[in-house]
Backbone as a printed PyTorch tensor [residue, N CA C, xyz], in Angstrom:
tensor([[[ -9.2290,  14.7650,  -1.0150],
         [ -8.4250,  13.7740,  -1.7200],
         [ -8.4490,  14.0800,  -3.2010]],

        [[ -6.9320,  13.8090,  -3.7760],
         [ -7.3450,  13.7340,  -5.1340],
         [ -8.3370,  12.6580,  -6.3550]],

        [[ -8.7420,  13.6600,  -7.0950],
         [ -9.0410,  12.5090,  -7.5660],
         [ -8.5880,  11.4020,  -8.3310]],

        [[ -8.7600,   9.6010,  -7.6740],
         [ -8.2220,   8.8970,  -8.4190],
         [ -8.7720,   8.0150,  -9.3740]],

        [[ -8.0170,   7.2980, -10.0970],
         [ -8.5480,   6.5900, -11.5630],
         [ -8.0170,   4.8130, -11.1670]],

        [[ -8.4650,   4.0020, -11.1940],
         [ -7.8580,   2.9310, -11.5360],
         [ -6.7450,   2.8270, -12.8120]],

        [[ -6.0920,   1.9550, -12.0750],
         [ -4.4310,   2.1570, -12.2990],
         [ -3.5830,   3.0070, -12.1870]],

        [[ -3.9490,   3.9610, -11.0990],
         [ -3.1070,   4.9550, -10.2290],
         [ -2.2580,   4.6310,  -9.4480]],

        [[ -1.0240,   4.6870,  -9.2510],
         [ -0.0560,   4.5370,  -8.1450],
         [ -0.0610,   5.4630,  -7.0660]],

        [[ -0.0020,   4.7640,  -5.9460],
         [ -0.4050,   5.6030,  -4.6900],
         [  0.4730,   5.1240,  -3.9090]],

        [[  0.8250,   6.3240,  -2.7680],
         [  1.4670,   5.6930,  -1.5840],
         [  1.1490,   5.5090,  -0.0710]],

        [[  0.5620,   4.1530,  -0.0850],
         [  0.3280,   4.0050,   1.2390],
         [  0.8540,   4.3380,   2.5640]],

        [[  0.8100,   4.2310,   3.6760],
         [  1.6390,   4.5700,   4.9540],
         [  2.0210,   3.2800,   5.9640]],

        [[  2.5950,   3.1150,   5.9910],
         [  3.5830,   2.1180,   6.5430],
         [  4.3980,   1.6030,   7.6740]],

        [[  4.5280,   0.9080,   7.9180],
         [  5.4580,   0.4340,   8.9800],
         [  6.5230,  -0.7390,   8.4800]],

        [[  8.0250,  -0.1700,   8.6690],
         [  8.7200,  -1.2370,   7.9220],
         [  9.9050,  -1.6160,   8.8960]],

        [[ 10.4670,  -3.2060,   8.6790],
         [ 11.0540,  -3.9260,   9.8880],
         [ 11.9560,  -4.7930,   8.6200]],

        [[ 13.0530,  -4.6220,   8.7960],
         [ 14.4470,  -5.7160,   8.2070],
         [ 13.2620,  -7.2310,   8.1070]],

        [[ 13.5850,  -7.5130,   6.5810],
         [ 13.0330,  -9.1280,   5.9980],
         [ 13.5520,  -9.9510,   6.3260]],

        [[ 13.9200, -11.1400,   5.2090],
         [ 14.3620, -12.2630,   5.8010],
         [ 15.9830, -11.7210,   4.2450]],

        [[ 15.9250, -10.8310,   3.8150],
         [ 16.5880, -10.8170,   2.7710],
         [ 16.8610,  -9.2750,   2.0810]],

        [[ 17.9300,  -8.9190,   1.7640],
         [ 18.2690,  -7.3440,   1.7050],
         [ 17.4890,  -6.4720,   1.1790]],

        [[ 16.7220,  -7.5850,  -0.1650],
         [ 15.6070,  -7.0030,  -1.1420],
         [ 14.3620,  -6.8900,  -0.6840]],

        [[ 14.3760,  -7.7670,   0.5430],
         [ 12.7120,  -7.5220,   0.5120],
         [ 12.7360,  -7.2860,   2.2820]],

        [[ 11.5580,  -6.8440,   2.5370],
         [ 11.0030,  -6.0630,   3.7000],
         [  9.9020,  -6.4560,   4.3520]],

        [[  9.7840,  -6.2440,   5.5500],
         [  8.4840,  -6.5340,   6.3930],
         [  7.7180,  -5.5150,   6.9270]],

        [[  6.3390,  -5.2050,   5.7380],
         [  5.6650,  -4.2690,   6.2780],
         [  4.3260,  -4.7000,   6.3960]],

        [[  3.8290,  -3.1490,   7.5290],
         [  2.5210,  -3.2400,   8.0100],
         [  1.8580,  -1.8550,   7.7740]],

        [[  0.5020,  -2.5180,   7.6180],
         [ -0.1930,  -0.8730,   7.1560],
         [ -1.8770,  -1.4220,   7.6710]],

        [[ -2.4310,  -0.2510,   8.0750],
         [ -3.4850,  -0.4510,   8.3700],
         [ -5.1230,   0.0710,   6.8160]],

        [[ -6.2460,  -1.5300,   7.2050],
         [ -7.2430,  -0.7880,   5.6220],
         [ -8.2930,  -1.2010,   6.9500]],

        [[ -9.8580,  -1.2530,   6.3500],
         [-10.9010,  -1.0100,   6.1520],
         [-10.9770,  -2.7090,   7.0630]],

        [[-10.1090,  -3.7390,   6.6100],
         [-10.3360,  -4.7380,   7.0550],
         [ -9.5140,  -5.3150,   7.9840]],

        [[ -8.4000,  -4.2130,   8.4010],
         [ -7.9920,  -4.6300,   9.8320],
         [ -6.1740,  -4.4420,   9.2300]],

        [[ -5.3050,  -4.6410,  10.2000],
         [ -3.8760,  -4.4330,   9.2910],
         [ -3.4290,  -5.5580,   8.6590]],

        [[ -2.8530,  -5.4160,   7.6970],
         [ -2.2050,  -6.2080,   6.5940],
         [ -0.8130,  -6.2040,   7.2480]],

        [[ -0.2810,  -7.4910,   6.9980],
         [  1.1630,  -7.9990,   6.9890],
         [  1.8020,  -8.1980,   5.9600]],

        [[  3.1080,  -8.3130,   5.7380],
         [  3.5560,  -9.5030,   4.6360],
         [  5.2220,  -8.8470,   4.1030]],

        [[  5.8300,  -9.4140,   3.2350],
         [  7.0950,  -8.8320,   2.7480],
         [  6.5890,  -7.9870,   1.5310]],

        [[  7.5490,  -7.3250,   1.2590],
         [  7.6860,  -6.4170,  -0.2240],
         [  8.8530,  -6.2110,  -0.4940]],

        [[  9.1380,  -5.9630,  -1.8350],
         [ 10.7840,  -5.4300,  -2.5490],
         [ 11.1390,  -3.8140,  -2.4150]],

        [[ 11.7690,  -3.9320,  -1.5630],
         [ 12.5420,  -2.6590,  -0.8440],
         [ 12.4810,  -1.5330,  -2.3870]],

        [[ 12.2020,  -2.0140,  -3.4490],
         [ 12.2950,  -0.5600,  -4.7370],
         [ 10.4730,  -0.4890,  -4.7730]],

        [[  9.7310,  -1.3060,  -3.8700],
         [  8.2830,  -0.7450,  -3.7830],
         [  8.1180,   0.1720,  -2.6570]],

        [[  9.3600,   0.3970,  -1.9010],
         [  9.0000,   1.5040,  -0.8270],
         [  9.8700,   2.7920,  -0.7250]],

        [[  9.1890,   3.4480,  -0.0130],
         [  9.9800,   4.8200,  -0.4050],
         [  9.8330,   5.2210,   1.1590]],

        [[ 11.0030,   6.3260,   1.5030],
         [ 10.5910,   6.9420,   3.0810],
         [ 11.0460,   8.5730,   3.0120]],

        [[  9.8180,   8.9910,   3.2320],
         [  9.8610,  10.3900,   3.4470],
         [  9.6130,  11.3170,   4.8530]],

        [[ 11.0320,  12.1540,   4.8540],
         [ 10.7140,  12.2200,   6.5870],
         [ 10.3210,  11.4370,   7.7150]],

        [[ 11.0290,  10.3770,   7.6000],
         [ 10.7010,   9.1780,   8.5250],
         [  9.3380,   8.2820,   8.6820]],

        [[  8.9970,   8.6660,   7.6030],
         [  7.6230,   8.1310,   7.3340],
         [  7.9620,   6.9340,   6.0890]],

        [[  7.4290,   5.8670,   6.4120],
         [  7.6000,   4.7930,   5.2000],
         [  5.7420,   4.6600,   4.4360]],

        [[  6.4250,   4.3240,   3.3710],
         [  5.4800,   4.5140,   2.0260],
         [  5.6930,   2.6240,   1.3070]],

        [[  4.0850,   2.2270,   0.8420],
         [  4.3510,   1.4610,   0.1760],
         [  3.7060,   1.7240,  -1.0040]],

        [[  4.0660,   1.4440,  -2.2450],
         [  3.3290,   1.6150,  -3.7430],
         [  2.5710,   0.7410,  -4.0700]],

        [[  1.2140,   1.2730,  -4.6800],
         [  0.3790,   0.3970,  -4.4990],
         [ -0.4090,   0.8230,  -5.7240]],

        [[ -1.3900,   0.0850,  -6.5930],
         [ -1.8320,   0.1090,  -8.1380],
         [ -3.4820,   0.2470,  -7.3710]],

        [[ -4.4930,   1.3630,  -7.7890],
         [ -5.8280,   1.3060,  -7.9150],
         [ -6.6980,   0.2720,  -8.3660]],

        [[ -7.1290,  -0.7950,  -7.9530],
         [ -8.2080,  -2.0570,  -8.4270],
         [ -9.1600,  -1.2810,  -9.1820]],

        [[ -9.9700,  -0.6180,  -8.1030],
         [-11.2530,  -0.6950,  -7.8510],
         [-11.7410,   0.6510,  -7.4110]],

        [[-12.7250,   1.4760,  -7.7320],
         [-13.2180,   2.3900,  -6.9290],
         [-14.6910,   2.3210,  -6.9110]],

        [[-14.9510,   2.0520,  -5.3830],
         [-16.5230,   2.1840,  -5.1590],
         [-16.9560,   3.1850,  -3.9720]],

        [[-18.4950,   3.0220,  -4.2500],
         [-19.3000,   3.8540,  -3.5160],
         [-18.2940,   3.7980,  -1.6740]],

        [[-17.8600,   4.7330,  -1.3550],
         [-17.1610,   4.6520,   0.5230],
         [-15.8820,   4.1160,   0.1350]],

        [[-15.5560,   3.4160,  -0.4270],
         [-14.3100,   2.7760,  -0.3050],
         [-13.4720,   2.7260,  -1.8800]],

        [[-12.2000,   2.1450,  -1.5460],
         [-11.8420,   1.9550,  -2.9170],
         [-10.5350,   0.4250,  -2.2500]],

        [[-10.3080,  -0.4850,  -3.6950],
         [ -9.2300,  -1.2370,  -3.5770],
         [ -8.1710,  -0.8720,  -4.2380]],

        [[ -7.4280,  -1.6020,  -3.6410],
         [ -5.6980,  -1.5640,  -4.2700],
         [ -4.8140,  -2.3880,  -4.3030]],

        [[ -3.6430,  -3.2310,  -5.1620],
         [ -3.2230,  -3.9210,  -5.0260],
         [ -1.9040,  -3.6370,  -4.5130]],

        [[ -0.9640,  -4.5520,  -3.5830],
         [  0.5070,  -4.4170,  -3.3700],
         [  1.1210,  -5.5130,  -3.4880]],

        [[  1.8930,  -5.1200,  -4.1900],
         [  2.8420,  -6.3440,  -4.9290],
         [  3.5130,  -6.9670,  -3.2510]],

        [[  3.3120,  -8.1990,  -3.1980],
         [  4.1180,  -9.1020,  -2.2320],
         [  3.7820, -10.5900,  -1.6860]],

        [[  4.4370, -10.3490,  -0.8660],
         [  3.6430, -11.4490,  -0.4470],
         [  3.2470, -11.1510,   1.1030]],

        [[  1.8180, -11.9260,   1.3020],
         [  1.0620, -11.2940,   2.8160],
         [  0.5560, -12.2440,   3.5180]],

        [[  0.5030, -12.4540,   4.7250],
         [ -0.1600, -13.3380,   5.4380],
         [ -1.6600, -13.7160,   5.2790]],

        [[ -2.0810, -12.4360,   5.1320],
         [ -3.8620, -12.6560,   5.2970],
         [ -4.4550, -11.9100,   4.0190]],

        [[ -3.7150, -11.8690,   2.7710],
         [ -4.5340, -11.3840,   1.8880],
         [ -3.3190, -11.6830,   0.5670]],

        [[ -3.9580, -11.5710,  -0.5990],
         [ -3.4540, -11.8390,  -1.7530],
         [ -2.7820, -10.4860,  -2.5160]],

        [[ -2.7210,  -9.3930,  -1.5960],
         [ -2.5630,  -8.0760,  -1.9600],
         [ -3.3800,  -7.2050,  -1.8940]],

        [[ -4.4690,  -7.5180,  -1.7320],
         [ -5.9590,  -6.2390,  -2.0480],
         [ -5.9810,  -5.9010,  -0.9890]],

        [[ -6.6130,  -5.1500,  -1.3050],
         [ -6.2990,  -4.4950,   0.1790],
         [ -7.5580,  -2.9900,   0.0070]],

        [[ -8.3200,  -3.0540,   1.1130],
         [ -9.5580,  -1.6410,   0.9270],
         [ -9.5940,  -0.8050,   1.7200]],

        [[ -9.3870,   0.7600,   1.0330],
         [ -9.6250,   2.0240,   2.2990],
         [-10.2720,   2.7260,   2.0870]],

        [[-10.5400,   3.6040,   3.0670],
         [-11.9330,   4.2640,   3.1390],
         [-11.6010,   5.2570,   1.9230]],

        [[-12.7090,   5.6910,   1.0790],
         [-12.3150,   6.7460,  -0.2850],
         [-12.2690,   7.8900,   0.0270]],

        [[-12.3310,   8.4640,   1.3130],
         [-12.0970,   9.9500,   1.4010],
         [-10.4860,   9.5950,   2.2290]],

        [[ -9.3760,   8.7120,   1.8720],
         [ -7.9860,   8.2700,   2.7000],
         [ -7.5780,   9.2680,   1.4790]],

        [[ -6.9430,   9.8680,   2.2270],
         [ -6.0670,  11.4260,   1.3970],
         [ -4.1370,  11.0530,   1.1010]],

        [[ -4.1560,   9.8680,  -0.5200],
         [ -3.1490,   9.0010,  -0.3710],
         [ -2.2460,  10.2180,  -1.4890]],

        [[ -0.9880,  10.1960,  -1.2900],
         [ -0.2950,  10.0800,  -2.4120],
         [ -0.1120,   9.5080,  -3.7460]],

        [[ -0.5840,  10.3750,  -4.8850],
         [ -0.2410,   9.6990,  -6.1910],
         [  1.4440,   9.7410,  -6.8240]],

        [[  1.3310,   8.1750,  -7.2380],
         [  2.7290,   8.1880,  -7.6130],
         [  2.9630,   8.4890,  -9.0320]],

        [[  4.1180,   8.6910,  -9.8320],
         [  4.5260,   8.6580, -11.2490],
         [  4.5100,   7.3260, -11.6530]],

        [[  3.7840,   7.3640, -12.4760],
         [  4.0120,   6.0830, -13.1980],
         [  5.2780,   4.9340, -13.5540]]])
């Protein structure tokens, strides 16, 4: 993995399903604490080779793990979201 810094943009891996609204989206991604739900704004995701991506900002980096935030809104979390620190993510451009 590269190495990352808090306040790195990264791209998570994804699963994405039509929202309730053109702008925003219903995705799922699996962390450390089981899969996350919730909507996001369709310009936070990207799809490469049929693979969907969500963008996501570095919290936190600790010992095994690291956090990250994703802008939305989620059923079971406020955005944070934790994966294991050797998860080999995409860094985004600022």
């Amino acid at each position: 993995m590269n190495e990352l810094s808090i306040g790195d943009l990264i791209a998570i891996p994804c699963q994405v399903e039509e929202g309730p609204f053109d702008e925003e989206k219903l995705v799922q991604f699996d962390t450390l604490d089981g899969v996350v739900s919730g909507f996001v704004q369709s310009e936070d995701l990207q799809e490469d080779g049929g693979q969907w991506f969500v963008k996501a900002k570095v919290r936190d980096l600790s010992q095994g793990y690291l956090t990250v935030h994703v802008a939305g809104s989620f059923f079971s979390t406020n955005g944070l979201a934790n994966f294991a620190s050797n998860t080999d993510f995409q860094r985004l451009a600022a």
